[in-house]
C-alpha positions as CSV (number, residue, x, y, z in Angstrom):
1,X,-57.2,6.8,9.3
2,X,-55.3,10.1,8.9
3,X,-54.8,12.9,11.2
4,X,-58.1,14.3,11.5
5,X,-59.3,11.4,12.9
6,X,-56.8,11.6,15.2
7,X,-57.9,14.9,15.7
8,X,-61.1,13.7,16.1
9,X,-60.5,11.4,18.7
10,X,-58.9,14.0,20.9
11,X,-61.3,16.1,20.9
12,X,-63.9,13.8,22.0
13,X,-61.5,12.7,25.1
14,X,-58.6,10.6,23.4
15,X,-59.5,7.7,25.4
16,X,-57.4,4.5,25.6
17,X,-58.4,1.1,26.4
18,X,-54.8,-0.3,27.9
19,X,-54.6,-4.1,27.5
20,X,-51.6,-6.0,28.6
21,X,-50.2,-7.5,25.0
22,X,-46.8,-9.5,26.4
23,X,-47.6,-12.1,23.7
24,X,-44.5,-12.4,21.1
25,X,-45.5,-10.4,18.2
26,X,-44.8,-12.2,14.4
27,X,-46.2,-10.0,12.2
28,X,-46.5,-5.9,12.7
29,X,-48.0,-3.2,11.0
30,X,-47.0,0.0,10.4
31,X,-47.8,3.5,8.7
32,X,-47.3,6.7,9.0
33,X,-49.1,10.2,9.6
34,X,-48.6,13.6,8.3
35,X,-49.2,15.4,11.4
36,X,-48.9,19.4,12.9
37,X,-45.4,18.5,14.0
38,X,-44.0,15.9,11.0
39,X,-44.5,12.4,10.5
40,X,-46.3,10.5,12.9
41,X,-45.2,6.5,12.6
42,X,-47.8,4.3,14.1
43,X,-47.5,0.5,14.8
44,X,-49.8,-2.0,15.7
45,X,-50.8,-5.9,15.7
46,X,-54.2,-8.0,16.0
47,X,-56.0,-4.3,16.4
48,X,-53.5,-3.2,19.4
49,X,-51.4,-0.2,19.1
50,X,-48.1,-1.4,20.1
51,X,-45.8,1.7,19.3
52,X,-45.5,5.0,18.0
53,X,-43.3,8.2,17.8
54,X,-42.7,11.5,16.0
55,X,-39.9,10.9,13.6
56,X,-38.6,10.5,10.0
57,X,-37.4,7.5,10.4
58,X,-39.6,4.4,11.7
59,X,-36.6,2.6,13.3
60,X,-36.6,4.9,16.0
61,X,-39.8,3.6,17.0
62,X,-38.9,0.4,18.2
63,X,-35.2,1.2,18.7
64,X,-34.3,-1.3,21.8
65,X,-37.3,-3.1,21.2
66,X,-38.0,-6.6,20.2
67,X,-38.2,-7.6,16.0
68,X,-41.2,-9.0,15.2
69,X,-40.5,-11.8,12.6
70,X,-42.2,-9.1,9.6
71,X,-42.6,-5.6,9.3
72,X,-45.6,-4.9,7.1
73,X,-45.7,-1.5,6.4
74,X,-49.4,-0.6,5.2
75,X,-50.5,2.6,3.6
76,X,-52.5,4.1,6.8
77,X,-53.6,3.3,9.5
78,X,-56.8,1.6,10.3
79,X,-59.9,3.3,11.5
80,X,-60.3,0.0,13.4
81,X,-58.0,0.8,15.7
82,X,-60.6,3.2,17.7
83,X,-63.2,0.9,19.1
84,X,-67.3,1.7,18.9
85,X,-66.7,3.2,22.1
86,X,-64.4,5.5,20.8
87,X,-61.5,4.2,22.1
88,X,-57.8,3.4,21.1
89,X,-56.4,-0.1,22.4
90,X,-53.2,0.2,23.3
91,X,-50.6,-2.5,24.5
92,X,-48.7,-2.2,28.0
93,X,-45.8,-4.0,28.6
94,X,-43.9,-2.7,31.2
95,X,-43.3,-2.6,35.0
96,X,-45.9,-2.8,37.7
97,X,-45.1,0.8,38.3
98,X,-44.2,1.7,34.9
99,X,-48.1,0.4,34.1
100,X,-49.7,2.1,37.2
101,X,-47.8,5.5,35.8
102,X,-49.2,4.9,32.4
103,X,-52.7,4.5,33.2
104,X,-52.6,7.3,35.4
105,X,-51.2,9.4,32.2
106,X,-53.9,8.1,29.8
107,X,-56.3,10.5,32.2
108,X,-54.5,13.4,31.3
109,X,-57.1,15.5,29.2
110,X,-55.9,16.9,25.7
111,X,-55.1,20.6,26.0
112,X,-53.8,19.9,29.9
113,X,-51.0,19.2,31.2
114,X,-49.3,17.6,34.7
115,X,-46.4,18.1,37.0
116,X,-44.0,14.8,37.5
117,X,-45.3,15.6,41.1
118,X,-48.9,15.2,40.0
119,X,-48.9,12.3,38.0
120,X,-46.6,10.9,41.0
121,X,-49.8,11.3,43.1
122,X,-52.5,10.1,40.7
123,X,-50.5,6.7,40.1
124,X,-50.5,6.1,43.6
125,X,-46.5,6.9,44.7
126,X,-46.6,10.8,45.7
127,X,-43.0,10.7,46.5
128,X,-41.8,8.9,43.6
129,X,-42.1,12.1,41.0
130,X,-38.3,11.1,39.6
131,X,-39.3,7.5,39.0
132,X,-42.3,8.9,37.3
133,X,-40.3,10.7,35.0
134,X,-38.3,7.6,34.2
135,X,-41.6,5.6,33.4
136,X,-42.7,8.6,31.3
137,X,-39.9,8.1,29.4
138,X,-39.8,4.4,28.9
139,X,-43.2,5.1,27.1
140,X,-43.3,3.3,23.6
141,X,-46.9,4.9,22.4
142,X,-46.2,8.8,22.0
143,X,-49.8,10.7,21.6
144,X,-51.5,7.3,22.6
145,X,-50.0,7.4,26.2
146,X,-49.4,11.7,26.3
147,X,-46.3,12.0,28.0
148,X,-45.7,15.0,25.9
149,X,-48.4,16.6,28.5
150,X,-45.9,16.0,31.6
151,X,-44.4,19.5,32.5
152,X,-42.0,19.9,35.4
153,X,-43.7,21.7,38.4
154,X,-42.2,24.9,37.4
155,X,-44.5,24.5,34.3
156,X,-41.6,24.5,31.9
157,X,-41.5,21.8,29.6
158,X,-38.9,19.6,30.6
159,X,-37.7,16.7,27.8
160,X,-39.4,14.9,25.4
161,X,-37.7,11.5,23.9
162,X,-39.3,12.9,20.4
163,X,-37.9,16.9,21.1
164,X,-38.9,19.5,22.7
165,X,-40.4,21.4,19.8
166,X,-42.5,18.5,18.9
167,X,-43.6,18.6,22.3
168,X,-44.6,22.0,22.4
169,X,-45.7,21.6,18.8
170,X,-48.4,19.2,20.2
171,X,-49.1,21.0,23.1
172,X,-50.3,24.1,21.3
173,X,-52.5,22.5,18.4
174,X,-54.2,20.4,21.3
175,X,-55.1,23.7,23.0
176,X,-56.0,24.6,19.7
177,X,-58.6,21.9,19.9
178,X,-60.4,22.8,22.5
């Protein structure tokens, strides 16, 4: 897989299938992307994604994370990873809430974006936009899970664990997909 499939896949909805994967990984994959905004790191086990982040270095990936007992590190991704429905699996291992907020996030649309406050409401706690934002940020899958779509009600960007210009980076070639 490379970025245009990526691509790809947004355009026709970016969909995710979210499985809950707690199972102790021993063996993951990993690769990297050349995307709009740098290098794209992508990890993944048994056909799940399990992580992934916008950074040089891979380690920052799973920084605070769990070691799987080996790292192989392939050279790309598999197409396999987007089912015949067009969809991406993706593992959740979080919180009750933390999961609620991510499934409510995988509905975001490419090219659009959310307030805290909005997402708040669509994962079922409308007063709970600040514990939104920390679930948002606890995401492990970056473009999988689009937390990069998350904008503060003002409609400025707010943070992004992968920087801000990455974030607005992604923000505009996704509009550009449209």
């Amino acid at each position: 897989m490379h970025w245009r499939h990526l691509e790809q896949w947004l355009r026709q909805g970016g969909r995710v299938l979210l499985v809950n994967e707690a199972a102790a990984v021993r063996r993951l994959h990993y690769a990297c992307l050349q995307s709009p905004v740098g290098p794209f790191w992508v990890f993944w086990a048994a056909g799940v994604v399990c992580m992934a982040g916008f950074t040089e270095d891979p380690a920052r990936v799973h920084a605070g994370r769990q070691r799987p007992m080996a790292w192989i590190r392939e050279p790309c991704v598999p197409a396999a990873l987007v089912d015949s429905q067009g969809r991406v699996r993706v593992a959740v291992t979080g919180t009750p809430f933390q999961e609620r907020v991510w499934r409510a996030l995988a509905r975001v649309a490419p090219g659009n974006t959310c307030s805290y406050q909005a997402l708040a409401r669509a994962a079922g706690s409308p007063r709970a936009a600040r514990a939104v934002g920390n679930a948002v940020a606890a995401n492990p899958i970056a473009l999988f899970l689009p937390c990069h779509r998350v904008v503060r009600s003002d409609g400025s960007l707010g943070g992004y664990h992968w920087g801000g210009a990455v974030k607005a980076g992604l923000l505009r070639w996704e509009r550009g997909l449209r």
